[in-house]
N, CA, C and O of each residue as an XYZ file, in Angstrom:
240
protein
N     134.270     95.358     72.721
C     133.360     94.562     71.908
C     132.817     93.379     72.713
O     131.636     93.105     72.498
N     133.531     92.574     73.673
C     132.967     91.474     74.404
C     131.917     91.944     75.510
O     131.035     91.273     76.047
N     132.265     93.321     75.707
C     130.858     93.836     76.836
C     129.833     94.027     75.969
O     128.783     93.841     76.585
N     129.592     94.364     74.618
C     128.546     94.079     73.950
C     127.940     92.800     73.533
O     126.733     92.558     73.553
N     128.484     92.339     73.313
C     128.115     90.540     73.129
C     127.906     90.040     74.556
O     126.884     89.365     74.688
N     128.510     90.185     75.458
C     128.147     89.556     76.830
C     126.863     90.212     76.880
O     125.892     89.455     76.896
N     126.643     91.460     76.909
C     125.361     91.950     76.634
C     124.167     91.608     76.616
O     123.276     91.460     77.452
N     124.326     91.461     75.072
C     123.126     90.631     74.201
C     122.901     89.031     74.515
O     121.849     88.476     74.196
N     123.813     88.443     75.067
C     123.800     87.039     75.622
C     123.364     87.138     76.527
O     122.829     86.110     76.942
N     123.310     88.010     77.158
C     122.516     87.942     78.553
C     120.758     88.718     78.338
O     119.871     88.926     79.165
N     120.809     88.886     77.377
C     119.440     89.232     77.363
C     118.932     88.794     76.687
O     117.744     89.103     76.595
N     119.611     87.582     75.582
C     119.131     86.379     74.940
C     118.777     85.533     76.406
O     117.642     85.061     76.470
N     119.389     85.392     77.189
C     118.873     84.548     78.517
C     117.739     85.027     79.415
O     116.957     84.342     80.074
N     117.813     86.242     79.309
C     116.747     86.794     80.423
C     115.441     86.296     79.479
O     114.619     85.504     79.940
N     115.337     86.809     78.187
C     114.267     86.417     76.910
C     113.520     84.999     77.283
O     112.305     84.851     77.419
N     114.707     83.826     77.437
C     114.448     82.815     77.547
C     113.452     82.492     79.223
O     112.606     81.623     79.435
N     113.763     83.117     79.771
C     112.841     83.149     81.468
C     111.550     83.945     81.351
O     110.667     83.736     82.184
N     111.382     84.778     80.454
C     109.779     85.376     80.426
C     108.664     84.547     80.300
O     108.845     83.767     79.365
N     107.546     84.382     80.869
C     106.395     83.919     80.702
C     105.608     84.442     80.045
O     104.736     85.201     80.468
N     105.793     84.110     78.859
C     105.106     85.023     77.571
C     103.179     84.328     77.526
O     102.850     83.187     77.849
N     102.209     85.472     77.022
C     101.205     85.064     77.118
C     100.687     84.104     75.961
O     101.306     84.207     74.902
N      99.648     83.190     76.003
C      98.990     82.022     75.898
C      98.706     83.503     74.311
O      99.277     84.593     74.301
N      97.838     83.068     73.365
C      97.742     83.858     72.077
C      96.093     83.759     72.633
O      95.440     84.593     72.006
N      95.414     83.160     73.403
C      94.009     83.426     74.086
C      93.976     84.350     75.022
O      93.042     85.114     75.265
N      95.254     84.260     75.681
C      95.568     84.893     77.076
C      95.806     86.566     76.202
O      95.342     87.517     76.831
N      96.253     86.785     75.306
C      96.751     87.901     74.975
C      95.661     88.835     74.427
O      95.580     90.047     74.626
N      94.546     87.791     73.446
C      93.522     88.433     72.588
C      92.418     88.594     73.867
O      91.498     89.301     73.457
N      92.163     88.137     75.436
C      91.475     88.521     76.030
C      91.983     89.754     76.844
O      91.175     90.621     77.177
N      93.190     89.843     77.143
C      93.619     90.675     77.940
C      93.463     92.626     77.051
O      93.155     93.651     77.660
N      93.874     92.485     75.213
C      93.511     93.106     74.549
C      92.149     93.885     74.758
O      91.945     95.092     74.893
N      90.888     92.314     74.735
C      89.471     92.781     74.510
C      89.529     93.813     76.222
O      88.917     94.869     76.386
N      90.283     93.235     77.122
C      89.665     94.243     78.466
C      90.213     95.519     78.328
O      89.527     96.503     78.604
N      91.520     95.640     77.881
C      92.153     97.094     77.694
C      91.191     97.602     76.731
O      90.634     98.581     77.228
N      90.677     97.302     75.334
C      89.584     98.551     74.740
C      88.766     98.743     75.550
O      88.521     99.888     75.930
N      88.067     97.565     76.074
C      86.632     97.837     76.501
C      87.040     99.166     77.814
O      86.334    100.164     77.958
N      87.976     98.955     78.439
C      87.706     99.877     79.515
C      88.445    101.228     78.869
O      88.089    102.326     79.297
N      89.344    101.156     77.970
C      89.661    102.169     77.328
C      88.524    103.156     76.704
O      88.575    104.361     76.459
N      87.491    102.212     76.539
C      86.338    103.213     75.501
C      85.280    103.466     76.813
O      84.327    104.134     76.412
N      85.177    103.181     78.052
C      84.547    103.502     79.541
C      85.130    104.374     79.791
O      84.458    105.382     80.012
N      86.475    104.495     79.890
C      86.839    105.715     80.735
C      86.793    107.171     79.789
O      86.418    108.277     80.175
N      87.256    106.821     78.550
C      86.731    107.691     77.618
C      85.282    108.497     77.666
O      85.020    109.700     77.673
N      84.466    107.319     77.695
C      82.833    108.184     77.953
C      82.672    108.793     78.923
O      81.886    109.740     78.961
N      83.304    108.440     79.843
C      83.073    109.059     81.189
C      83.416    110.140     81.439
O      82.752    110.926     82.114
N      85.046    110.487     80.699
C      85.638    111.960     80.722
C      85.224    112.317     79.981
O      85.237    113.529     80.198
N      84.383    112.012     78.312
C      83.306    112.922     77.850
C      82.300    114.012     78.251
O      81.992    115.182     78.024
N      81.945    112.847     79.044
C      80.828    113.237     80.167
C      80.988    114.373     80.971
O      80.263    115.359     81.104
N      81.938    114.108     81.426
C      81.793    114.601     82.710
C      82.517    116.081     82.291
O      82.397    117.085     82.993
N      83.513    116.026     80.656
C      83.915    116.956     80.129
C      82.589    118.256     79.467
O      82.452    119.478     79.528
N      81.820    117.065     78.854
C      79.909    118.116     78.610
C      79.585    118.564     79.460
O      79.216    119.737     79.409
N      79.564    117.804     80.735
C      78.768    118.664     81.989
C      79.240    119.651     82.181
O      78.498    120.619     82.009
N      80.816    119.954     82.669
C      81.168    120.820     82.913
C      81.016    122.314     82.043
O      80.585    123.365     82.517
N      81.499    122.087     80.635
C      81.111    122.713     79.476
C      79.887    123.224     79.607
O      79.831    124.379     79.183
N      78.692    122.728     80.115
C      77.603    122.972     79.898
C      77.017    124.287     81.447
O      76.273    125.267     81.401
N      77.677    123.746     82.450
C      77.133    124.464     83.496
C      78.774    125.974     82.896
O      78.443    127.119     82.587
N      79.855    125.655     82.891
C      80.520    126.698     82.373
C      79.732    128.322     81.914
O      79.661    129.465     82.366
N      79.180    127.432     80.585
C      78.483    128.167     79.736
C      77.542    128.953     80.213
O      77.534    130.180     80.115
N      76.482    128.076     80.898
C      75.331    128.732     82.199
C      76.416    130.186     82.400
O      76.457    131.200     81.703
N      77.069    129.895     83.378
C      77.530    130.640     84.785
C      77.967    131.901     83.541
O      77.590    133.072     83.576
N      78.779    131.326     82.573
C      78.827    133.064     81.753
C      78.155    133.715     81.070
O      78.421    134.890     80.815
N      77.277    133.179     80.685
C      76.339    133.841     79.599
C      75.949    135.449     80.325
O      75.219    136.237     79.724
């Protein structure tokens, strides 16, 4: 039981050393993960139609 509690005390301490983000720092870092989340998305759309599209060509 004390290796569990030593445990958790020690990761109540490590908790205490994180540099947790600013609540500006967090809601901008958010806005960059969608924005490039919904870029790379279009892009493998894209590039998922093209392929689809010449596919289709080559079997018809």
């Amino acid at each position: 039981m004390s290796k569990i509690v030593g445990f958790f005390e020690s990761v109540g301490s490590e908790f205490k050393k994180v540099s947790w983000p600013t609540q500006q720092e967090l809601i901008d870092n958010t806005i960059i993960v969608v924005v490039f989340t919904i870029i790379v998305s279009v892009f493998i759309f894209g590039v998922d139609q093209f392929y689809s599209t010449v596919l289709e060509a080559i079997y018809r």
